[in-house]
N, C-alpha and C positions, 0 to 999 in steps of 0.2 A: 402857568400863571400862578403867582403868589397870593395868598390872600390874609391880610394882615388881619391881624386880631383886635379888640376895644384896649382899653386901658382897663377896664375892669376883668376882661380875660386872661390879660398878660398877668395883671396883680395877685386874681387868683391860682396860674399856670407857676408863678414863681414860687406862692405860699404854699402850693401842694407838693411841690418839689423838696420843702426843707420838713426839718423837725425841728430849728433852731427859728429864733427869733430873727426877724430881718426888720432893718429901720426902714423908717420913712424915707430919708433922707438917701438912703441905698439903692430901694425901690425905684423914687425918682430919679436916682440918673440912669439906673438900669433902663428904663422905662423912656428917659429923655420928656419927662414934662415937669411937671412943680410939685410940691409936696402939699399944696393944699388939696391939687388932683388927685394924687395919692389917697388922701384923707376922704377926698367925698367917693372916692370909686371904691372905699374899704366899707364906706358906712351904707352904699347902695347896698352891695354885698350882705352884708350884715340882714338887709330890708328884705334879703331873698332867701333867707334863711341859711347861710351859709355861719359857721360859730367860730366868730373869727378873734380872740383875745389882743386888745391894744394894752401895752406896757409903756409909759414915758419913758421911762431911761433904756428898751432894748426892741421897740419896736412893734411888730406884730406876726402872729403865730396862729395856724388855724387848731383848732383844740379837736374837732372830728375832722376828716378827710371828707372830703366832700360827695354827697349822694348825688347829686345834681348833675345832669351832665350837660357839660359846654364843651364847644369848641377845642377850647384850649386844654381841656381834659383828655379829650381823645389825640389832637397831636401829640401831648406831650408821649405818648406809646407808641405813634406810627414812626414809620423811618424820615427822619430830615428832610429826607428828598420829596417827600410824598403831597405834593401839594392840592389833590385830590379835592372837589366842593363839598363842603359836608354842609348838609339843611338840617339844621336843630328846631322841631319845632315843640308848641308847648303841647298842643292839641291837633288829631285830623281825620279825617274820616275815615283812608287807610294809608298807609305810606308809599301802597305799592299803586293808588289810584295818582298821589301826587307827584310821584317819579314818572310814570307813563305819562303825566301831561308835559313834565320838565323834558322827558324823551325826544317827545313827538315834536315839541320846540327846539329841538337842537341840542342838549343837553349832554356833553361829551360823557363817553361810558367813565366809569370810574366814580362818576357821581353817589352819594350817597344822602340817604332822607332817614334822617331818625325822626321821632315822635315820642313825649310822655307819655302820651297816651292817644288811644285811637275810639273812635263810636263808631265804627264799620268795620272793625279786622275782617280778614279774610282768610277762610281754610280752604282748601280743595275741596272739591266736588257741590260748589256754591255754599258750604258751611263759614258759618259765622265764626271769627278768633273773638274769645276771650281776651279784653284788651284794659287790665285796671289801671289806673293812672299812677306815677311813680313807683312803680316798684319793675318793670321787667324792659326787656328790650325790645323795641320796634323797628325794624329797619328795614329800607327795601335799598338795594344796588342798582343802576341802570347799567346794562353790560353789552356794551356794541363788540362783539366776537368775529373775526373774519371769518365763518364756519357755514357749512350748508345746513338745509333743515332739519336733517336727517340729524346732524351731529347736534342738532342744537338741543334734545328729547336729553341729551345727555345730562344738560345742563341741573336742571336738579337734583341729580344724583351726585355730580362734583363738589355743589355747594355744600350738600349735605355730610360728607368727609371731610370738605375743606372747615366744616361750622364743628362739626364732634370734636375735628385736631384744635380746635380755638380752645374751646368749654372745656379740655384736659391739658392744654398748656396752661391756663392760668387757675383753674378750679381745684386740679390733680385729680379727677373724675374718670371714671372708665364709659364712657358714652358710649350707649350701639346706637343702631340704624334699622326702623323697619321701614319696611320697602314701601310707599319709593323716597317720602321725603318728612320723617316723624324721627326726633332723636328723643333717647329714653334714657335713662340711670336709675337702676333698680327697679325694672319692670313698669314703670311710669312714663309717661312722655311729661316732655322738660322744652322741648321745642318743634315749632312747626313750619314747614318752608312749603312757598306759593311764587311757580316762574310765571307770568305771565310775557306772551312775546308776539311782535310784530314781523310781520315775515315779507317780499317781496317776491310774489310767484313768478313776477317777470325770470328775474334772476336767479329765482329758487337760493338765494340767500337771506339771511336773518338781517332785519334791520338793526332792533334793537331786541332786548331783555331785560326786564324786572324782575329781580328776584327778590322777595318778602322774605324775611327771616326774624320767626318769635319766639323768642327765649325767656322762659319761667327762671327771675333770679330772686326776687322775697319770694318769701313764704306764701303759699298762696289754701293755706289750711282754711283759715279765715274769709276768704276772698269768692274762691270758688262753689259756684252750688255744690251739692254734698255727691249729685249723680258722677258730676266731675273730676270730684277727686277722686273717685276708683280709678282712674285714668290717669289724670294728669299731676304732676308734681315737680317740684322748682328745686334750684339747686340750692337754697339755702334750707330749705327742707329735707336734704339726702343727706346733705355735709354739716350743716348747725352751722356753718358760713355763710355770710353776706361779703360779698364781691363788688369791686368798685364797676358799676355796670360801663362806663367809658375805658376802662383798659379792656373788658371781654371785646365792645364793640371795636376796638381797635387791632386786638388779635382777629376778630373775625373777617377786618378789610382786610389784613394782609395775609390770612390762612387762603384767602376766597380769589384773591391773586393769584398767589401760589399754584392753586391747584387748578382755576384757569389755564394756566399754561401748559397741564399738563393733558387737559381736555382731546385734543386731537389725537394724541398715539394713547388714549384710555388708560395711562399710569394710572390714574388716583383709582379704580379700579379695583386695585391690589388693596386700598385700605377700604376700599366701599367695604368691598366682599366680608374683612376681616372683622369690623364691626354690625356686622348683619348677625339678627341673632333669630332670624325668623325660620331661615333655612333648619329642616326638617323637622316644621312644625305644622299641624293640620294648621288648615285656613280655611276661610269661608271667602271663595273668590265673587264677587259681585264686578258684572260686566254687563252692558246694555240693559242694566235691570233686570239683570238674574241672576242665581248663586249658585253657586256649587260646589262640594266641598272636595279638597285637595289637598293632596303632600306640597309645600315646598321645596324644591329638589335643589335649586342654587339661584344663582343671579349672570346675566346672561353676557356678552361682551356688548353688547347696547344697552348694560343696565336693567334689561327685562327681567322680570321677576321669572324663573322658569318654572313651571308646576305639573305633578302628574296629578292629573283627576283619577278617580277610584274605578272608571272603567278605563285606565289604564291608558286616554288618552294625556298626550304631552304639550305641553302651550306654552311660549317665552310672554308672557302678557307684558306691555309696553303701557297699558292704561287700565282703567280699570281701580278694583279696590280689592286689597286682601287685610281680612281682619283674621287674628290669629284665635283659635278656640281654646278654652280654657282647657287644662287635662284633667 
């Protein structure tokens, strides 16, 4: 199914595309409607804070690229073919509560739910996301996998490779992975992923999958309480760049494809592991509410984190939390 765009998407999709002046007159037959259309879909534009230079004799040109992300931003990056539902919203409470309702209605996999901003994020283990309004990426995927449940444990671990290869194709970034689903850049985390899934005991197959994925792309110096930033830290923070946030989210639909497919025979695997940077590092492993401290010894072919505890027992943990101790 195709899904046509507004007249003021297309207008903006065309002016992000040039650096040159494009007429009115151009526009509207590109476009197929009238040049007064033109005229009032540049000056809604304008009302949305988009900085969009009008010239009488050559037309119009956008002066910044636009922060903003629409629709037409993020096609303009995905493959042609790719006619996938993207939900752009302005506001929501999490994106991965409003994909599981879209789910549960029917809501073919491949769907995607962005947001500006959220007042409920969601971390693992019931923690709250830091979620400030225009500045970073919010997205949750619905992912209907023909896979059993067993294979499905995997699923965060894939997206989490498939999201490091996004943020270093377009970033130039060297992203690791700590275990199971936290990307970092210079000993910071920079992003956070949350599967949430429906399962079908009858058939011991996965219904569906929502996966949450949150990317620190402004600066979040200013943003974040202070306890925070020993933690956490954004990519225009590490690099002194600011990224157009609808081409990452669009490397990251088709990174998160990609490596989808490679879920069943555990390729992606080979790059989990490569960017893991926790392996032999103490931890402080916390499971049913208790801790204890451990080697990390590697990562396991179901993605388990494997660890020797100090009396020298061995564990692939599969859940759970490992926080790394400082040296």
């Amino acid at each position: 199914m195709i899904f046509s765009l507004t007249v003021k998407e297309s207008v903006i999709s065309e002016l992000s595309c040039s650096d040159e002046y494009i007429s009115g007159e151009a526009l509207a037959e590109k476009l197929g409607v009238s040049r007064n259309t033109i005229w009032k879909a540049v000056k809604s534009l304008r009302e949305e804070g988009f900085d969009i230079d009008a010239s009488p004799n050559r037309g119009y040109r956008i002066l910044k690229k636009p922060y903003i992300i629409t629709e037409a931003g993020i096609r303009k990056f995905l493959p042609h073919d790719d006619n996938r539902r993207l939900y752009i919203l302005d506001s929501v409470d999490s994106t991965n509560n409003y994909a599981k309702e879209l789910a549960r209605n029917g809501e073919p996999g491949g769907t995607v739910v962005i947001s500006d901003m959220q007042t409920a994020g969601k971390g693992r283990m019931g923690r709250s996301f830091c979620s400030p309004p225009k500045s970073n990426i919010y997205m949750s995927i619905i992912l209907r996998p023909e896979i059993d449940i067993e294979s499905s444990q995997l699923i965060t671990s894939c997206v989490a490779a498939a999201a490091a290869s996004a943020i270093d194709t377009i970033c130039g970034t060297d992203t690791q992975i700590k275990w199971v689903n936290d990307l970092f850049l210079n000993g910071k985390k920079i992003c956070g992923i949350l599967t949430e899934a429906s399962v079908s005991f009858e058939s011991g197959t996965l219904d569906f999958a929502v996966v949450g994925i949150g990317i620190n792309i402004r600066s979040v110096a200013n943003v974040f309480p202070k306890e925070l930033l020993k933690t956490a830290t954004s990519i225009q923070d590490e690099t002194e760049k600011l990224f157009d946030r609808s081409e990452i989210i669009a490397e990251v639909i088709t990174s998160v494809e990609k490596y989808l497919n490679e879920l069943p025979d555990r390729k992606f695997l080979e790059e989990y592991k490569k960017r893991s940077f926790i392996i032999g590092k103490r931890v402080i492993v916390t499971k049913a509410g208790e801790e204890r401290e451990a080697i990390a010894a590697g990562i396991s072919e179901n993605a388990g984190l494997e660890v020797i505890y100090d009396d020298g027992q061995k564990e692939a943990l599969n859940s759970g939390e490992a926080r790394i101790l400082p040296t």
